[in-house]
Structure formats: C-alpha cells, structure tokens
N, C-alpha and C positions, 0 to 999 in steps of 0.2 A: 504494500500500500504506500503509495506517495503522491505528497503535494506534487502539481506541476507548474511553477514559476519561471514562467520567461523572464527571458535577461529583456531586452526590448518591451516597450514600456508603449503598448499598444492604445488608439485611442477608439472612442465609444463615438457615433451617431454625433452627437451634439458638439464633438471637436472637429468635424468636417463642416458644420451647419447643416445638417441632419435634423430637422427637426418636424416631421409630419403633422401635420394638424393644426389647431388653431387651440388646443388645450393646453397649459403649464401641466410642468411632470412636478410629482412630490419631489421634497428635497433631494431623496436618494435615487429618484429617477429607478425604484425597481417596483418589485411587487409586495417588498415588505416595507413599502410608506403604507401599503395596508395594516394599521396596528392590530398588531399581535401573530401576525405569520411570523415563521420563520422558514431558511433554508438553510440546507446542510449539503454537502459536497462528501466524496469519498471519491478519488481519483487514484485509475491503477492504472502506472507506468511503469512496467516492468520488461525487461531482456529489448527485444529486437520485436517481438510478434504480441505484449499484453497492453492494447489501449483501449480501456473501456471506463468506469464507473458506475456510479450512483450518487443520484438526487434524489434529498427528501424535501421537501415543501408539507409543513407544518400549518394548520388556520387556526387554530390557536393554542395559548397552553395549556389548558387541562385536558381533562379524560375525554379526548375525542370518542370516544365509544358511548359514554354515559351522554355526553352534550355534545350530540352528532350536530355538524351544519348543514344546511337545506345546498342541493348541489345541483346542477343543470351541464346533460352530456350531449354535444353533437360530433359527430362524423360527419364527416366533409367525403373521406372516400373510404370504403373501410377494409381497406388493404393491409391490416396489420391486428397486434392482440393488445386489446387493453383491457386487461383483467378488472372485472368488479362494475364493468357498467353495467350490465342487463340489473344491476339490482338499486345503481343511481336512477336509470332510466324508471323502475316500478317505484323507488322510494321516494325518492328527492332529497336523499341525500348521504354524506358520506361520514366513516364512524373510524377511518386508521389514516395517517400518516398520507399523503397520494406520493407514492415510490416512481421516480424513472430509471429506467435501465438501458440494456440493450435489449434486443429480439428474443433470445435464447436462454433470457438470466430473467422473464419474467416469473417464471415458479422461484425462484430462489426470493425475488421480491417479495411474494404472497410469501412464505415463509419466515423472512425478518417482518413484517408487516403482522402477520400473527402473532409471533412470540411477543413482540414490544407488545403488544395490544395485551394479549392475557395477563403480560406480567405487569400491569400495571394498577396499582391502588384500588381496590373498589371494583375487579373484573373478574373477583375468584368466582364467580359462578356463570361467566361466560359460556356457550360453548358452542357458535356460531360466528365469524368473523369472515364481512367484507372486504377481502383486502383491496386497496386502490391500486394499479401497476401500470404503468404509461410502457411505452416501447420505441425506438430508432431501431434499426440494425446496422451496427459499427462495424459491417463484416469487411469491408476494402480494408482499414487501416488495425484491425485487431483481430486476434487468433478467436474468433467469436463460438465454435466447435468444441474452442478447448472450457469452456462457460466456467471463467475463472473469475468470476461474480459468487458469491457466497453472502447466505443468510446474514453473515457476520459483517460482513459489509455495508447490509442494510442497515445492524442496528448499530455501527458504527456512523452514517449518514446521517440517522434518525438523533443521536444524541449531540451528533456537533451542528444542529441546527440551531439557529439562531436569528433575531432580527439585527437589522442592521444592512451595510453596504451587501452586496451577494456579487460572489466572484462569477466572471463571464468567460467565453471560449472554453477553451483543451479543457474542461475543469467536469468532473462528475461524470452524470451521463451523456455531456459531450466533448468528450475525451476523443472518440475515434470516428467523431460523425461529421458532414461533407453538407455543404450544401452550395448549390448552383455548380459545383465541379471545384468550388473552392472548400477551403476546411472550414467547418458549421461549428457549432458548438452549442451551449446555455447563451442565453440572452435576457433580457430582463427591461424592462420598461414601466413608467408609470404615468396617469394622469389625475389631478385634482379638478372637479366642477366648484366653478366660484358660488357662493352660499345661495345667490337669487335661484339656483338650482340645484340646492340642497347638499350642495357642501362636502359630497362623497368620494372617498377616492376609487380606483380603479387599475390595478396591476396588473401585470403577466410576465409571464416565464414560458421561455419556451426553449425545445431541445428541439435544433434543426439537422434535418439528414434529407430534406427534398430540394427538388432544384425547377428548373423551368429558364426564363429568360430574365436575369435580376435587374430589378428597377430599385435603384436608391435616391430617394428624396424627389423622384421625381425622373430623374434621368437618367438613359437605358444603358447603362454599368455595361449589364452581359455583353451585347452588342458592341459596344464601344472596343473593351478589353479580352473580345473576338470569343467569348466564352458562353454558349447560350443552347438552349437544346434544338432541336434539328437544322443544326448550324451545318453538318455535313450531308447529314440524310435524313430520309423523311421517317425510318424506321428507326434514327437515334433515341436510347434511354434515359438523356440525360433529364427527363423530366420527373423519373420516379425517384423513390426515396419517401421519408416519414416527415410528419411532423408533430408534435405535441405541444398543443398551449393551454397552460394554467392561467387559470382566471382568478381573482382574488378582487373582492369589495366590502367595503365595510356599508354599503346601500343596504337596507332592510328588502331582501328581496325573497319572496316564494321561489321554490324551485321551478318551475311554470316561466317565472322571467326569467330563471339564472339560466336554462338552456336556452330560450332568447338572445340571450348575453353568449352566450357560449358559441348561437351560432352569427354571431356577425364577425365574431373574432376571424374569420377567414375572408372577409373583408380585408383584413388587414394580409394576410396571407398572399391574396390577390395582389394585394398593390405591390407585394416585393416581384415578383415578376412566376408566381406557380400558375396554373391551371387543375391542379390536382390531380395528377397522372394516373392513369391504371392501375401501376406497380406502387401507388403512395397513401400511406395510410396518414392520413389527415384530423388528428382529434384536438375539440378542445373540453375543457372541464371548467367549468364556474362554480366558486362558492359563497356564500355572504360568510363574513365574520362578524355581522350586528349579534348581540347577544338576545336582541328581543325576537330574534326570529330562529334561534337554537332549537333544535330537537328535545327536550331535555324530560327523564321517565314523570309520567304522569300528564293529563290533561292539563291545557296552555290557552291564554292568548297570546297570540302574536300579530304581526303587524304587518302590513302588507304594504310596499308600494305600489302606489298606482300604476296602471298602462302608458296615460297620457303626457308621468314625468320619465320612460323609461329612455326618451332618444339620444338627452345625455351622455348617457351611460354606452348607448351603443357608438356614438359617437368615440368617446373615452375610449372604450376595446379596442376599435378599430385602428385609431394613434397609434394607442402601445403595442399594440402587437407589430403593425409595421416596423416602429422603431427598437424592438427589441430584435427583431429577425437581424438588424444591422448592427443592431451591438455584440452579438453571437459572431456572427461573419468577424467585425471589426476589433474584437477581442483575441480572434483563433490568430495562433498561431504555426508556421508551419510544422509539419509533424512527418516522419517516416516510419513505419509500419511492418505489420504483418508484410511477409515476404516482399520485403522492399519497396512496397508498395507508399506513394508520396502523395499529402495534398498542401497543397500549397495555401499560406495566408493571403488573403486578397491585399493588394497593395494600397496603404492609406493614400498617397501620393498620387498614384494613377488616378484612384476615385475622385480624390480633391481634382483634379484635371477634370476631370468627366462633368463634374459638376459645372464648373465653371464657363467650361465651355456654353453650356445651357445656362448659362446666366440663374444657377443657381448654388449652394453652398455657402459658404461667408462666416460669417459670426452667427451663429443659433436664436434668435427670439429669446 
C-alpha cells in the first residue's frame, strides 16, 4: 500500500480559467464543502504491473446503517457493476460507506463495506447489509486479474476518510484509470446557491475511465491535441470506458428528486466531450446529508423540497461535474503500467493554448 505523490505540482480546472457555469464553488471547490462527508483514498502502487485503489466517500459521521440517507440512482449506460443499486432504486436510500474500486475488486468492496458496517456500535443484531460499490476497470494500466484489492483495503479507505481538501488524479480508485486516451483519475468539484435560492451546496466526485471527444471549458481539447475517438476509424473504441459520479447535498431532498439530481449529472458528462458509448458504464449516485430528511428507526416527519425550487440544484450538478471531470484529467499524472503499458498526463500548457486560442481560459471568475 502506498501514497502516490508527484514530484510536479499539477494544476486543477480553475488554474487554467476552467471554470463552467455561472455558480461559485464552496471554499474547497470539492464534495466535502458538503458538511459532514468525508473521503478517504487507499492507493496501490506496487512492482511494475499493481495500479489500482480504493475510494470511500462517507455522508456522514455516525451509524450510517441506523441513520441511512435518502439516495437517488441513475445509469446513463449500464455497461458495468454497481453493486447495491437494485435496493437504492426500491428504497431510496443508502445504509454503508459508497466504496469505488476497480471492475474485479467489487466483491472485495461488498466485503470491507460489510464488516465496517457490523462492526460498528449499535449493529450487533444486524444481519442484512446493503453494500454500496461503484466500479472503472483499470485493466490497461494495472494487473487487474491479479484482484490485489482486499477487504482490508477497504477498511483501510473507510477509516482514513475525512473532511477537508480531497486529493485528485493517480490517487484511490483512480490510480490506473484513463480517460479520453489521457490518464483519468478522482476528481472532485463543488457548487454553493446564493440564499435567495436556499443557500444549498452541491458536490461531486467522480472516478473517470470513459472517453469520447474532450471538451474543456468550452473548447475542443480532443480535437485540437489530435486525440478524440473515431479520429482514425469509424469502428474506433476510444469512446468506451466507465464513469462514476457521486453526488453529495446538504438540500433536504426525497429520494424521488435525489435520482432527478443524479440524472442530470450526465449533463455535465456530456459537456466534457462522452456520448456514453456501448462499452461504458455511466453511473451517478445522489444523496442528501440534511439531517431532517434521515432514515432514522421508527416513524418520522421529514421534509420535503419542492419540484419548483429543484432547477438550482440541477443547475449546480451539472457545473460540478463538468468541472471535476477536469480536475481528474488535470491532476493525473503520467503513469506506466501493467506490461508496459503508458498513459500519459494531459498537458496543462497545451490546454492553456487551446483555450486561448478560442478566446477562452484567463483568470477563473
């Protein structure tokens, strides 16, 4: 198990003038300006062939099992395993840690994801658990076969979770993953609505492994830097691949809006330049972190927002997600791999070019 620390001192979205939208991002510009998430990393850089991890994303800190929060799931293409939705989809909501991995390490998810869960304060008579498990597959750049991902991993992720800054790129579960033909990684984004619109924030995190033709801030990256899918033929791949985005809000929302929520996030997926390819599993996940809209045992009122204030907020998704797709990208570092196998960091400098050229980029809003 190791940190991976670039010596080069990468920049985020908002150091090119990267900045989508017409929203302000919370302080920390991720998904834990949502109070009370936390995120946790476990990155495995090991020999010549081990690049993978694990991400936890935490909503809040007690007994998520006892005070499950109300959750909303969409697939965009569902070319992939995300263990635990058929029971977000019937409940609306979710009661363990939400795990990202790779493809082949999602049982091993479900297993750290249970044991934390049992063994926690007030769960001895558990004996049923939904586990949450997201998925990429890091198979270009990690010996993904050799599924050197372990339980212990997880509850290693799960305990060094925390709020605060959250690290981006090579880092967790996107250690070994790719996106547009460049190195993908974690990414993370936020945005606040001003109080005449209730004042809510609105996060995401996401682990990119898809590609398509990449648009940053507006102008056609892929294109430009001659890298984009059916750039040689009509039956080129480079559009598949995964993606997973985590939604996080402290909006009192039903689950009913939070898969509302969950599906405009690909909205923002769009603007980075996918179409959702065949070969690409495409999920997002919402949750509220309001406490007055908590699961919690025993009959409740709770609290519902409106329909008519929800556009906001889809508004809000849509920013962050674009903008974290770029902070992923503009985080990774380049990396070399399973059987020599290389993907290379996208170049900050070209894209500032790219920008420019389109009379956009500059100093951020």
């Amino acid at each position: 198990m190791a940190a991976f620390s670039p010596d080069e001192q990468r920049p985020r979205a908002r150091d090119l003038g990267i900045a989508p939208g017409v929203l302000r991002p919370g302080p920390l510009n991720a998904i834990t300006d949502v109070a009370g998430v936390a995120v946790g990393h476990v990155t495995l850089i090991e020999g010549e062939a081990i690049r993978t991890g694990v991400t936890a994303i935490l909503p809040h800190p007690g007994n998520l099992f006892q005070d499950k929060t109300p959750a909303g799931f969409a697939a965009g293409n569902g070319f992939g395993k995300f263990a635990g939705s058929t029971q977000i989809e019937e409940l609306g909501e979710i009661e363990t840690p939400i795990i990202l991995t790779n493809t082949l390490s999602v049982a091993e998810g479900i297993a750290g994801a249970v044991a934390w869960t049992l063994a926690q304060p007030g769960n001895e008579a558990v004996v049923s658990v939904n586990a949450v498990v997201g998925e990429t597959n890091d198979g270009v750049l990690n010996d993904i076969r050799g599924r050197h991902v372990t339980a212990a991993h997880v509850l290693a992720a799960i305990a060094a979770s925390a709020p605060g800054p959250v690290a981006e790129g090579c880092v967790g579960a996107g250690t070994g993953t790719q996106a547009f033909g460049w190195k993908g990684g974690i990414g993370t984004s936020s945005r606040l609505l001003p109080g005449s619109l209730g004042g809510h924030a609105v996060g995401v995190l996401v682990q990119t492994n898809y590609g398509g033709i990449l648009s940053m801030g507006g102008a056609p990256v892929g294109r430009a830097l001659g890298r984009y899918f059916l750039k040689d033929r009509i039956d080129d791949h480079g559009g598949d691949g995964s993606v997973v985005i985590v939604i996080a809000t402290d909006a009192p929302l039903s689950d009913r809006n939070l898969k509302r929520l969950a599906q405009r996030a690909f909205l923002g997926l769009g603007r980075t330049g996918s179409c959702m390819a065949n070969g690409s599993g495409d999920y997002a996940l919402a949750f509220s972190t309001a406490a007055s809209v908590r699961r919690t045992p025993g009959p409740r009122t709770i609290e519902d927002w409106p329909n008519d204030a929800m556009s906001p907020l889809f508004q809000a998704v849509v920013e962050a997600t674009e903008e974290a797709v770029c902070n992923a990208m503009l985080r990774a570092v380049t990396i070399t791999g399973h059987q020599g196998r290389r993907l290379e960091a996208i170049p900050p400098e070209a894209v500032r070019q790219v920008l420019a050229r389109h009379g956009l980029g500059g100093e951020a809003p």
